[in-house]
KETOR-315731 format. One record per residue (C-alpha): residue number from 0; residue in three letters; x, z, y. Coordinates in nm, 3 decimals, always signed. Each point is the difference from the previous one (the first is absolute). Example, Ala and Ser with C-alpha at 12.3 -4.5 7.8 and 13.67 -1.06 7.14 Angstrom:
<recs>
{rec 0 "Ala" {+1.230 +0.780 -0.450}};
{rec 1 "Ser" {+0.137 -0.066 +0.344}};
</recs>
This chain:
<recs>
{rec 0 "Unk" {+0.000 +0.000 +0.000}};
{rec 1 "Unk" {+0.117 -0.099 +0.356}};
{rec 2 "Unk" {+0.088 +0.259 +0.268}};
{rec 3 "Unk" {-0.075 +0.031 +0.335}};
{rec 4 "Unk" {+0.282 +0.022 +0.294}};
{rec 5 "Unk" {-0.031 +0.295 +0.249}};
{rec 6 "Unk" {-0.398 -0.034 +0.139}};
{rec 7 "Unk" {-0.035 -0.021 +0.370}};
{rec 8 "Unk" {-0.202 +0.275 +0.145}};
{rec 9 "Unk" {-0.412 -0.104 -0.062}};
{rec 10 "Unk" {+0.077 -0.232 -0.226}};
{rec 11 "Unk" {-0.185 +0.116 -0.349}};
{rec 12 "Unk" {+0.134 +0.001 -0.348}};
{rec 13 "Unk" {-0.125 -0.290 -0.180}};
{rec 14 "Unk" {+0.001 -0.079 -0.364}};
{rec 15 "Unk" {-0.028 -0.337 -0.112}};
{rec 16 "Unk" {-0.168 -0.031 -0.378}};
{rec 17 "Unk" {+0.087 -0.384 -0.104}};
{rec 18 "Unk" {+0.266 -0.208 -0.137}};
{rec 19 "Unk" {+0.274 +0.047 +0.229}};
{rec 20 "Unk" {+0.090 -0.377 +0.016}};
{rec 21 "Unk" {-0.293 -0.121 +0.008}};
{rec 22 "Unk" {-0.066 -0.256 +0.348}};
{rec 23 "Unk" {-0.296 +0.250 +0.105}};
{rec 24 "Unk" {+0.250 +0.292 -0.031}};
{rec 25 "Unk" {+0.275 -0.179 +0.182}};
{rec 26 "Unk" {-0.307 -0.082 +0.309}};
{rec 27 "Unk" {-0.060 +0.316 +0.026}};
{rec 28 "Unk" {+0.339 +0.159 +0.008}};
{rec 29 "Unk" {-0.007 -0.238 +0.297}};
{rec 30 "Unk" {-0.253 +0.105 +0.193}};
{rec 31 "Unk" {+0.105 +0.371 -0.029}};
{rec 32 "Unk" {+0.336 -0.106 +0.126}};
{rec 33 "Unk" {-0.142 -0.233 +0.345}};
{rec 34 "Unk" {-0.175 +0.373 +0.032}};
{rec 35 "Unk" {+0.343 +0.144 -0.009}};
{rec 36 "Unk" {-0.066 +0.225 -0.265}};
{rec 37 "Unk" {+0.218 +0.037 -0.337}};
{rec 38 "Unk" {-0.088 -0.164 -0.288}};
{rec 39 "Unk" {-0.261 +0.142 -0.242}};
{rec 40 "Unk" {+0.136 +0.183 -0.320}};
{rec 41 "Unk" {-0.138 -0.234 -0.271}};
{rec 42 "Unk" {-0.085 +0.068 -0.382}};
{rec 43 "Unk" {-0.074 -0.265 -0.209}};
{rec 44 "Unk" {-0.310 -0.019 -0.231}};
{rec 45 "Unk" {+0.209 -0.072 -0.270}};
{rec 46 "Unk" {+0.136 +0.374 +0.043}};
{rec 47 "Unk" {-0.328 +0.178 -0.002}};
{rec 48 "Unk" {-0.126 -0.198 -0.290}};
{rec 49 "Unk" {+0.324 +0.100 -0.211}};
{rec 50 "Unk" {+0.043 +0.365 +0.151}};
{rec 51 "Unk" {+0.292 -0.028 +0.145}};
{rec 52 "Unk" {-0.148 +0.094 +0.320}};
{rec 53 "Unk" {-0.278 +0.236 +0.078}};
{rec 54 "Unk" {-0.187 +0.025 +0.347}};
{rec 55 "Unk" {-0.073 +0.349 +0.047}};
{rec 56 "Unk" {+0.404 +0.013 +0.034}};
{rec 57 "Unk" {+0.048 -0.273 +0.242}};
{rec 58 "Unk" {-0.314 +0.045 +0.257}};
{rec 59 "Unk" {+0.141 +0.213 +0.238}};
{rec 60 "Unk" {-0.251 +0.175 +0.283}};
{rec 61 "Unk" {-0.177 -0.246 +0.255}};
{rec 62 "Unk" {+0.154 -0.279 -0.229}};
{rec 63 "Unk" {-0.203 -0.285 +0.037}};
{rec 64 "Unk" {-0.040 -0.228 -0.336}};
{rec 65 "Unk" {-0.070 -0.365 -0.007}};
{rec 66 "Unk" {-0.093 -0.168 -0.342}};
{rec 67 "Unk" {+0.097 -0.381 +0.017}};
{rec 68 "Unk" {-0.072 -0.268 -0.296}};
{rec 69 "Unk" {+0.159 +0.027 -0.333}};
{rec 70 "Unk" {-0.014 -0.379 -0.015}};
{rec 71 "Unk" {+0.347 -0.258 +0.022}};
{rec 72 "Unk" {+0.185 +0.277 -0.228}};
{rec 73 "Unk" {-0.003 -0.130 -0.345}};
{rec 74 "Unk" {+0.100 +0.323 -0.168}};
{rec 75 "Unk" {-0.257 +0.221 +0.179}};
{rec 76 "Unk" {-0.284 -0.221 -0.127}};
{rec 77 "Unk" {+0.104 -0.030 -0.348}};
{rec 78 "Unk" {+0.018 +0.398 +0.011}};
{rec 79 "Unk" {-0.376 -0.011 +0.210}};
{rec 80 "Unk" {-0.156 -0.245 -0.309}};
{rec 81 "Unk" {+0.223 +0.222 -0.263}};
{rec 82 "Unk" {-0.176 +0.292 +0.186}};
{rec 83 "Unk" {-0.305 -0.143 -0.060}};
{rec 84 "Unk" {+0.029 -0.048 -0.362}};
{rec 85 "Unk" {+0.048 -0.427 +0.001}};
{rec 86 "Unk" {+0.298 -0.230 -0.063}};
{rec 87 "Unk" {+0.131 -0.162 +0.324}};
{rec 88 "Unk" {+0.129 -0.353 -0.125}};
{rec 89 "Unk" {+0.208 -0.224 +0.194}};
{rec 90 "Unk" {-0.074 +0.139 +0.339}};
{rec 91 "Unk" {+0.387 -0.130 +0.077}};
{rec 92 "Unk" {-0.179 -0.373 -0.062}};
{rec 93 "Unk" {-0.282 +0.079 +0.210}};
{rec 94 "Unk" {-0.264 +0.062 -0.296}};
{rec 95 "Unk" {-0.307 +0.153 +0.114}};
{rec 96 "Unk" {+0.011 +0.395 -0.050}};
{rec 97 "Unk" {-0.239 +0.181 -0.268}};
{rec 98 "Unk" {-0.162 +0.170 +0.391}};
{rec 99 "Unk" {-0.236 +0.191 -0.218}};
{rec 100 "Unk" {+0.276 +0.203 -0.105}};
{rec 101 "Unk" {+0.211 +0.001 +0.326}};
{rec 102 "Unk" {-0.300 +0.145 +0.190}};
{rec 103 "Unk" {-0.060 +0.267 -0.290}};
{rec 104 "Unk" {+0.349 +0.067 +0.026}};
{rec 105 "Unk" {+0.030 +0.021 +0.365}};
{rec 106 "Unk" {-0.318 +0.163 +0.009}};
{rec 107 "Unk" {+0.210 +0.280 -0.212}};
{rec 108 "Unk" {+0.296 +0.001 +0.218}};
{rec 109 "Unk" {-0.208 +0.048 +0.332}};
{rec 110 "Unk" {-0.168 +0.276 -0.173}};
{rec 111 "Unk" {+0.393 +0.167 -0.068}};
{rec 112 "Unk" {+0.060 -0.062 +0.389}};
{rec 113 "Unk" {-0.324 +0.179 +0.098}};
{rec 114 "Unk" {+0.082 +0.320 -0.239}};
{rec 115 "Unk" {+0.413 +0.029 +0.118}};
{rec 116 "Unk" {-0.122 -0.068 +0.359}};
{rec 117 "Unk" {-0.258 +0.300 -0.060}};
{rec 118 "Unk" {+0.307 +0.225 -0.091}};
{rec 119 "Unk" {+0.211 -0.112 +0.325}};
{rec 120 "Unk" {+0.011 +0.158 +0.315}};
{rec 121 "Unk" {-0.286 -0.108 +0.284}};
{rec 122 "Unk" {+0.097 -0.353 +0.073}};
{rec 123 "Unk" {-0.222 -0.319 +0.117}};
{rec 124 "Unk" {-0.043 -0.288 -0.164}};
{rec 125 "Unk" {-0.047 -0.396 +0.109}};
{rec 126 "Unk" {-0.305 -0.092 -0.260}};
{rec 127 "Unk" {-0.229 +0.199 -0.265}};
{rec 128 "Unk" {+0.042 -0.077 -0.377}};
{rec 129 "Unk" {-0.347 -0.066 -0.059}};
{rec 130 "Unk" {-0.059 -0.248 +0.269}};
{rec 131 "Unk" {+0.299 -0.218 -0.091}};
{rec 132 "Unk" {-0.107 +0.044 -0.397}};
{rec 133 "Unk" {-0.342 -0.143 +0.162}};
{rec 134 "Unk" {+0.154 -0.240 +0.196}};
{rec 135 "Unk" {+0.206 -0.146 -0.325}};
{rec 136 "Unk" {-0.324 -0.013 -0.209}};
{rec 137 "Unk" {-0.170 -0.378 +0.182}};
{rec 138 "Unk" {-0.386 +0.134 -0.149}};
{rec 139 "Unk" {-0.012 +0.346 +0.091}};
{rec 140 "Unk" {+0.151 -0.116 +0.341}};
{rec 141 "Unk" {-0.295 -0.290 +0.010}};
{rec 142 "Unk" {-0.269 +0.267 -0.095}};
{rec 143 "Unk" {+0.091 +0.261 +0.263}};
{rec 144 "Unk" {+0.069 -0.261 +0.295}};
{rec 145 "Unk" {-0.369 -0.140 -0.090}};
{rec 146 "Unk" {-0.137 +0.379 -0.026}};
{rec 147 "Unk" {+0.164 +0.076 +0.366}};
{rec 148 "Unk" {-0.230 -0.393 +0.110}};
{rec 149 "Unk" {+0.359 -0.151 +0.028}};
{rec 150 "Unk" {-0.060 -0.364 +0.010}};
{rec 151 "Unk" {+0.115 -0.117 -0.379}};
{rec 152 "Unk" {-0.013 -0.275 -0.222}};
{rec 153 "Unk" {-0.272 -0.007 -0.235}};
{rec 154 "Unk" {+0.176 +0.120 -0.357}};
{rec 155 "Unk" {-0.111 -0.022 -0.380}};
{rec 156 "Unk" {+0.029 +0.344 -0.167}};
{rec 157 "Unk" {+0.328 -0.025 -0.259}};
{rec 158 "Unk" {+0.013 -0.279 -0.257}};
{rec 159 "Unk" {+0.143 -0.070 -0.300}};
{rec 160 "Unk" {+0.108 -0.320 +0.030}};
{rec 161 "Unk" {-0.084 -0.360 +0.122}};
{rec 162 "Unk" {-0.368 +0.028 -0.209}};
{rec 163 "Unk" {-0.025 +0.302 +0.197}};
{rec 164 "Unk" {+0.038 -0.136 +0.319}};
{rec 165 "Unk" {-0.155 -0.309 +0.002}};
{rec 166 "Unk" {-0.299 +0.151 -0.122}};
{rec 167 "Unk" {-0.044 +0.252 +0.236}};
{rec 168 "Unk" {+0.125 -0.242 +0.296}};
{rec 169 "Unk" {-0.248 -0.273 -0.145}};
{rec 170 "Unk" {-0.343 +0.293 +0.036}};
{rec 171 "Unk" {+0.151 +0.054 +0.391}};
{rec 172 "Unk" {+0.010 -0.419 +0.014}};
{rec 173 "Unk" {+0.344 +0.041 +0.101}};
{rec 174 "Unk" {+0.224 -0.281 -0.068}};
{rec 175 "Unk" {+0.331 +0.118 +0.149}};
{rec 176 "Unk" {+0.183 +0.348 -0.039}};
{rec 177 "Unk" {+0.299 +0.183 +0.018}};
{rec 178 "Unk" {+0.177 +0.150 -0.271}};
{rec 179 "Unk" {+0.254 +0.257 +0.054}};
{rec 180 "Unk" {+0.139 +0.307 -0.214}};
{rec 181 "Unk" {-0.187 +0.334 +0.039}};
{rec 182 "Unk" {+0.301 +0.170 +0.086}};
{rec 183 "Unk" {+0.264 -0.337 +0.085}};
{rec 184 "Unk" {+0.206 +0.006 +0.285}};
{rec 185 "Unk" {+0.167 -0.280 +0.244}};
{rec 186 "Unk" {-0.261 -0.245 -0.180}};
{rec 187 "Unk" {+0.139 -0.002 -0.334}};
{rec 188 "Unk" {-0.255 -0.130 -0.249}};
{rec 189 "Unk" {-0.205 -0.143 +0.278}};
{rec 190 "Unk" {-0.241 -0.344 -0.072}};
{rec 191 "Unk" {-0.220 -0.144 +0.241}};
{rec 192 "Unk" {-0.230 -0.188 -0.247}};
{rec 193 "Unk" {-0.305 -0.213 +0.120}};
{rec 194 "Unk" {-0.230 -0.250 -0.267}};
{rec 195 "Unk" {-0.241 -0.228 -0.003}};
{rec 196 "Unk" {-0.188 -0.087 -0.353}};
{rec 197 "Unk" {+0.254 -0.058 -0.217}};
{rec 198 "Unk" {+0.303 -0.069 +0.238}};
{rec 199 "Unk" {+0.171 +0.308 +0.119}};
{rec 200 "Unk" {+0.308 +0.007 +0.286}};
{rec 201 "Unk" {+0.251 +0.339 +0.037}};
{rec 202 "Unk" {+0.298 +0.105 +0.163}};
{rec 203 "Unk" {+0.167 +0.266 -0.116}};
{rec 204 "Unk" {+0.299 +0.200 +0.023}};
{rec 205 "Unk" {+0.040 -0.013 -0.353}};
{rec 206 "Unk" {+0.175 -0.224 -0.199}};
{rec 207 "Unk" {-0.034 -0.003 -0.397}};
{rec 208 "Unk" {+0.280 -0.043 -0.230}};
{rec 209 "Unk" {-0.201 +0.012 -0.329}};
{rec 210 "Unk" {-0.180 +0.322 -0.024}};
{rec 211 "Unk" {+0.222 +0.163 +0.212}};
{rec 212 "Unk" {-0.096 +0.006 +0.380}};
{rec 213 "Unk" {+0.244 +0.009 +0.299}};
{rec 214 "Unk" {+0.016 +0.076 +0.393}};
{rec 215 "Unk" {+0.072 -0.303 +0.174}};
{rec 216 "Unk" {+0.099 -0.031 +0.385}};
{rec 217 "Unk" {-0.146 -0.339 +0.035}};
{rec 218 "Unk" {-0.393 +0.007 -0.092}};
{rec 219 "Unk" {-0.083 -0.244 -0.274}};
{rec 220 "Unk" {-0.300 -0.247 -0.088}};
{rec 221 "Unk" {-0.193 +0.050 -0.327}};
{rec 222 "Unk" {-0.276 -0.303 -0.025}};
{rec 223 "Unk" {-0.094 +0.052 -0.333}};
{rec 224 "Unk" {-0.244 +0.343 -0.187}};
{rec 225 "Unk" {+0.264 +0.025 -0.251}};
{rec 226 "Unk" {+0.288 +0.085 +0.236}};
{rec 227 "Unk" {-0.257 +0.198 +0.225}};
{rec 228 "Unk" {-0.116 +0.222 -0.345}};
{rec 229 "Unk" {+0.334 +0.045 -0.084}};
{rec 230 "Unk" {+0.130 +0.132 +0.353}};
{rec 231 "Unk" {-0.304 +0.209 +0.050}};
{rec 232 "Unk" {-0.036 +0.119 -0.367}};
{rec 233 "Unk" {+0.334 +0.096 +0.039}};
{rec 234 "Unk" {-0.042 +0.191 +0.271}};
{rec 235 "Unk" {-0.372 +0.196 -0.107}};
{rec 236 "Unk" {+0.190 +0.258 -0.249}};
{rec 237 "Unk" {+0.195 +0.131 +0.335}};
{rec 238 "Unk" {-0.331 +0.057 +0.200}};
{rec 239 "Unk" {-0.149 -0.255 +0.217}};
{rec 240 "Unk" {-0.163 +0.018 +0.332}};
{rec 241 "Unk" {-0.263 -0.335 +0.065}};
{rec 242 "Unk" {-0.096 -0.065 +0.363}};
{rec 243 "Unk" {-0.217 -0.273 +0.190}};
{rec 244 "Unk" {+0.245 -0.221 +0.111}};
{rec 245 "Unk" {-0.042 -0.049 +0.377}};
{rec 246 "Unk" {+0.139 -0.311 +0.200}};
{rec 247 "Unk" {+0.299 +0.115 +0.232}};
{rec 248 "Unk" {-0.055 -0.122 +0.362}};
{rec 249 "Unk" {+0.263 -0.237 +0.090}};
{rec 250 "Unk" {+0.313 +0.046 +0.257}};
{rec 251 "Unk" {+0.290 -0.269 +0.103}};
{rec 252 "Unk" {-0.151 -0.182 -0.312}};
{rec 253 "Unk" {+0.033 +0.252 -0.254}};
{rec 254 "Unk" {-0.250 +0.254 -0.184}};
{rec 255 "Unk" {+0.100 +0.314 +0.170}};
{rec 256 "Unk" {-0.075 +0.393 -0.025}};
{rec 257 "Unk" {+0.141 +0.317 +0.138}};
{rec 258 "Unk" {+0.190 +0.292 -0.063}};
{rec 259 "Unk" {-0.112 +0.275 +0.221}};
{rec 260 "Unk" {+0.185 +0.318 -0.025}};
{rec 261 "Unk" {-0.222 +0.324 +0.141}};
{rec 262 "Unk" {+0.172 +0.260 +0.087}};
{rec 263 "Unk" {-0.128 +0.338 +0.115}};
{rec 264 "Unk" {-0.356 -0.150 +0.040}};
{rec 265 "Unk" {+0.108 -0.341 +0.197}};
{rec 266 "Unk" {+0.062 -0.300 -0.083}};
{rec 267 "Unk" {+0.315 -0.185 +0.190}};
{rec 268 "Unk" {+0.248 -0.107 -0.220}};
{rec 269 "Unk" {-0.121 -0.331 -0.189}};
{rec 270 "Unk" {+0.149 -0.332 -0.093}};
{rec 271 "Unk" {-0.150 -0.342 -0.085}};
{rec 272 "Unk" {+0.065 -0.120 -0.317}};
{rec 273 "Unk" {-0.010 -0.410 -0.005}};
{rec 274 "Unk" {-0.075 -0.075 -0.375}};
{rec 275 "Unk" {+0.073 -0.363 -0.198}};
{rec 276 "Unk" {-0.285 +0.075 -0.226}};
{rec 277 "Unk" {-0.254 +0.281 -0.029}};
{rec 278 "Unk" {+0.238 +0.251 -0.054}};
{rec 279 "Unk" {+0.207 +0.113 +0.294}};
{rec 280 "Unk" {+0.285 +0.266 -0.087}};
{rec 281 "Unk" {+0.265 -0.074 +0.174}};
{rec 282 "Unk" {+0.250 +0.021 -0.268}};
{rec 283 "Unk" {-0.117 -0.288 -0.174}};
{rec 284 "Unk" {+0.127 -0.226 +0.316}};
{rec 285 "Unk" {-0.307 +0.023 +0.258}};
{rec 286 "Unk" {+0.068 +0.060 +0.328}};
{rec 287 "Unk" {-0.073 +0.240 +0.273}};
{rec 288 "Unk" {-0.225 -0.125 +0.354}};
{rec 289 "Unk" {+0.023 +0.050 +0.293}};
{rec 290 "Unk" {-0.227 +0.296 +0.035}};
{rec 291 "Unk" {-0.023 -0.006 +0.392}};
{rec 292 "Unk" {-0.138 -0.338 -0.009}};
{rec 293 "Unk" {-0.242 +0.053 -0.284}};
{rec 294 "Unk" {-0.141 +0.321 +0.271}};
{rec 295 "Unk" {-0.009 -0.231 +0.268}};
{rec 296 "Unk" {-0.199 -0.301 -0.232}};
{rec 297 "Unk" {-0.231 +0.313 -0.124}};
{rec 298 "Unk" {-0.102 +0.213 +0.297}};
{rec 299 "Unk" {-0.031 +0.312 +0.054}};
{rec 300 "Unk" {-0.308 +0.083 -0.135}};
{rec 301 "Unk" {+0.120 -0.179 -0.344}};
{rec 302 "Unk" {+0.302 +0.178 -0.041}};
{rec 303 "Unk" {-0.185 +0.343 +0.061}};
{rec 304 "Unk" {-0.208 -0.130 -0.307}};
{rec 305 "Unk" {+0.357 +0.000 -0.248}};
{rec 306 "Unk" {+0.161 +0.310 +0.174}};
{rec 307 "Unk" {-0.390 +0.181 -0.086}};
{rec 308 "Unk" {+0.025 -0.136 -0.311}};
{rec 309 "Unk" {+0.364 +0.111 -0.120}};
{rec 310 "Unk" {-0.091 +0.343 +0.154}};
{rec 311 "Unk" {-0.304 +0.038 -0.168}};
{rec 312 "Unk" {+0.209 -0.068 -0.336}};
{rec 313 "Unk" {+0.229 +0.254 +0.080}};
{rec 314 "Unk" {-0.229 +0.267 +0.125}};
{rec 315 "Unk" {-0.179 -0.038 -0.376}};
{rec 316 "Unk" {+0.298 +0.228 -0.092}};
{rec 317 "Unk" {-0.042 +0.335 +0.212}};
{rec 318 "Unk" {+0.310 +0.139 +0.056}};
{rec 319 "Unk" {+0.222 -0.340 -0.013}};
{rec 320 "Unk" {+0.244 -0.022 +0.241}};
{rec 321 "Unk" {+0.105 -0.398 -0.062}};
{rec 322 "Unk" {-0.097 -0.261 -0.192}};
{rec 323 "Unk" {+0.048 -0.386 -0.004}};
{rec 324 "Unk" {-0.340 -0.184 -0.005}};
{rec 325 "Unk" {-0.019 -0.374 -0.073}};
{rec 326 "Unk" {-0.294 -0.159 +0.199}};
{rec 327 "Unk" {-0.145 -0.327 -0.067}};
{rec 328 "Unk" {-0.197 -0.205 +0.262}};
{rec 329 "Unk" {-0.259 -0.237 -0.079}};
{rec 330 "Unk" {+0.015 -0.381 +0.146}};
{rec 331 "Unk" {-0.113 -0.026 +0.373}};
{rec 332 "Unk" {+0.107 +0.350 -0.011}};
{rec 333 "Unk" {-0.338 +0.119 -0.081}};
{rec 334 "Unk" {+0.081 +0.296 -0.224}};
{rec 335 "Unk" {+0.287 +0.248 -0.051}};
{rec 336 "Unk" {+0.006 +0.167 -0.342}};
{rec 337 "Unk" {+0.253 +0.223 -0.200}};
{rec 338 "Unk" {+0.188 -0.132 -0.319}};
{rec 339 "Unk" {+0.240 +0.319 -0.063}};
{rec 340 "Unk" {+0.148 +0.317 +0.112}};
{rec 341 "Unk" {+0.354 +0.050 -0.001}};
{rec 342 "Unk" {+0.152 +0.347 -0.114}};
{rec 343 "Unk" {+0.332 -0.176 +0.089}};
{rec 344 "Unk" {-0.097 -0.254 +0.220}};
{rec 345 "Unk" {+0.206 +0.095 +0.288}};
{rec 346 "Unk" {+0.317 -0.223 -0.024}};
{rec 347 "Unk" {-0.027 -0.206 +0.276}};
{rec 348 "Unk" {+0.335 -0.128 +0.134}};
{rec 349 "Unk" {-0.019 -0.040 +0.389}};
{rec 350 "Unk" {-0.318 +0.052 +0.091}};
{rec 351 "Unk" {-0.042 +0.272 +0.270}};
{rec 352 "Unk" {-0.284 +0.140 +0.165}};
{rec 353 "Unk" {+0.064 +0.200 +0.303}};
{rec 354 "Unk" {+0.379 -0.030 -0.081}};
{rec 355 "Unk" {+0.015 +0.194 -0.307}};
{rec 356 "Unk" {+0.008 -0.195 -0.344}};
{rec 357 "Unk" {-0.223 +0.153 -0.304}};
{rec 358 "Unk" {+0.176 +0.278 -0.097}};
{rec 359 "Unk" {+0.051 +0.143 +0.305}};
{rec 360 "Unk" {-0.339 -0.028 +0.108}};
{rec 361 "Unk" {-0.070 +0.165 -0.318}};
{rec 362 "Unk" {+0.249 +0.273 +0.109}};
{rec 363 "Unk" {-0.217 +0.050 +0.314}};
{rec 364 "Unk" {-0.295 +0.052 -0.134}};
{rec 365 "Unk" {+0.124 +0.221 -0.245}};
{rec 366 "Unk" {+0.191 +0.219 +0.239}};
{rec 367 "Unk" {-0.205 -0.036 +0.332}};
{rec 368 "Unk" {+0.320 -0.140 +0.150}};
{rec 369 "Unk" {+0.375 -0.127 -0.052}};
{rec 370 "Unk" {+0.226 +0.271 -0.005}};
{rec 371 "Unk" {+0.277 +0.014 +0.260}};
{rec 372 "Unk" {-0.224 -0.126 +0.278}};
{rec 373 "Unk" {+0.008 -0.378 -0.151}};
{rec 374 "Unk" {-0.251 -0.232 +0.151}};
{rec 375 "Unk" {-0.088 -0.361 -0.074}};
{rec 376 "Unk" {+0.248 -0.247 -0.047}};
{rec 377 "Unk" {+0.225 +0.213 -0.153}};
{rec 378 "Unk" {-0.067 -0.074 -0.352}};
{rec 379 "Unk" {+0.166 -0.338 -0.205}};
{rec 380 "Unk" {-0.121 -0.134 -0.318}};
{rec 381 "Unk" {+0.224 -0.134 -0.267}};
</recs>
């Protein structure tokens, strides 16, 4: 675990649960230094899962604890799935994780955080077990978010498989959805499948080698029901989540969507996300937008209807400090509606609201102000 240097005088304690590489870690060990404060002490997942580290020994009073994503470490989610009781496979090759088991065994390791942070000293902490458990589980998220009269896409309850859907899409007189893993992450076993009578059209972030399904970072075309049974099949034993599958509104000729990051009850950190299909994660070579311009082509009174509609998502989860909320708006810009909620949604490189970057608006919030007197403008992200 990583020390801190000597800790100017305001500046609070701050432990740093992720994989100490990791590009989010790296970010944020940025921020905290454009605040001029010393680095966070970090402890990797990896060492609470094994033991070798134990948190009622490392929180220290008024230490303030940040949980980042386990994900980009290939040993910590082998040990997650392991956790969980499944076999990881060739995550090195990209194969699509057993996320039953990863949830069930990070489900088990948040549960270990909450009981050694109950033995440590007082402390404060960034984000809430259950709401980021919540947050990783795509249905329960869905059902709350449509309890609180979020605006949603319609969903199927779970199916089994492509029978499954298409008969309960078929009784709704749907004829497009979205199929995504209950508790996926950064779109992995994502199709966008539409059909009409016997032809069908998806594209997925899947690609099949045999039986064996794999993350790819270019989406690919399936045209046929065999290929689309076999990705989707494929997928059902890991838990699926079926929505509606509403058309994106167009920007700078591309589908586009946002990534809103609340934070402390506002929304004002986003970023457009240009997609070359359906599906718009960046890391599968979209592009960002010029969000100023996309304000300016909206209106006011537009925009007020995504920031209302990323708060409302977040405010379905009493208590949660931050959260990043993907928004979709209909064509002509008629509707806003939520797809997700983020647990770890927050990594947004360069984009600053009032000066400060994500983390250290997060920071803010959490403390009430920046130690040491530090006002906007001060912060840098990585």
């Amino acid at each position: 675990m990583s020390e801190a240097r000597a800790r100017p005088a305001g500046a609070p304690d701050v432990l740093l649960i992720a994989p100490p590489d990791g590009r989010r870690a790296r970010a944020f060990q940025a921020t905290l230094a454009g605040l001029g404060w010393p680095p966070a002490r970090t402890v990797p997942y990896l060492d609470l899962l094994t033991g070798r580290a134990h948190l009622a020994d490392l929180v220290r009073p008024g230490t303030v604890v940040r949980l980042d994503s386990p994900g980009e470490d290939l040993p910590t989610e082998r040990a997650l799935i392991e956790r969980g009781g499944g076999v990881p496979g060739d995550l090195a090759a990209g194969e699509v994780a057993p996320m039953r088991a990863w949830y069930a065994g990070f489900s088990a390791l948040l549960a270990d955080i909450d009981a050694g942070l109950a033995q440590a000293p007082p402390h404060r902490r960034l984000q809430r077990s259950d709401h980021v458990l919540t947050m990783f589980d795509k249905a329960a998220t869905h059902a709350r978010l449509h309890a609180a009269g979020v605006p949603v896409p319609d969903a199927l309850p779970p199916v089994q498989g492509l029978d499954d859907l298409l008969a309960g899409a078929r009784a709704r007189g749907w004829s497009q959805v979205f199929v995504k893993l209950r508790y996926g992450s950064s779109a992995s076993g994502a199709l966008a499948l539409r059909w009409a009578g016997d032809r069908v059209a998806a594209v997925s972030t899947v690609r099949l080698e045999g039986a064996r399904l794999f993350n790819s970072r270019r989406l690919i075309g399936y045209r046929t029901w065999p290929e689309v049974r076999a990705v989707v099949d494929g997928l059902a034993p890991q838990g699926l989540h079926v929505e509606r599958w509403l058309p994106k509104a167009a920007w700078q000729g591309c589908p586009m969507d946002l990534r809103v990051v609340v934070i402390g009850g506002r929304a004002e950190h986003a970023l457009v996300r240009l997609g070359r299909g359906p599906i718009t994660n960046l890391h599968l070579g979209n592009e960002r937008g010029d969000l100023d311009a996309l304000k300016a082509e909206l209106g006011a009174d537009r925009w007020a209807a995504v920031t209302r509609a990323a708060q409302g998502a977040l405010a379905a989860f009493p208590g949660a400090l931050y959260g990043g909320v993907d928004v979709l708006l209909t064509p002509g810009w008629r509707h806003a509606a939520v797809l997700e909620v983020n647990a770890f949604g927050d990594y947004h490189r360069d984009v600053l609201s009032g000066g400060l970057d994500t983390y250290a608006a997060e920071l803010r919030a959490l403390l009430g102000h920046l130690p040491g007197g530090l006002e906007a403008g001060h912060a840098a992200s990585a």
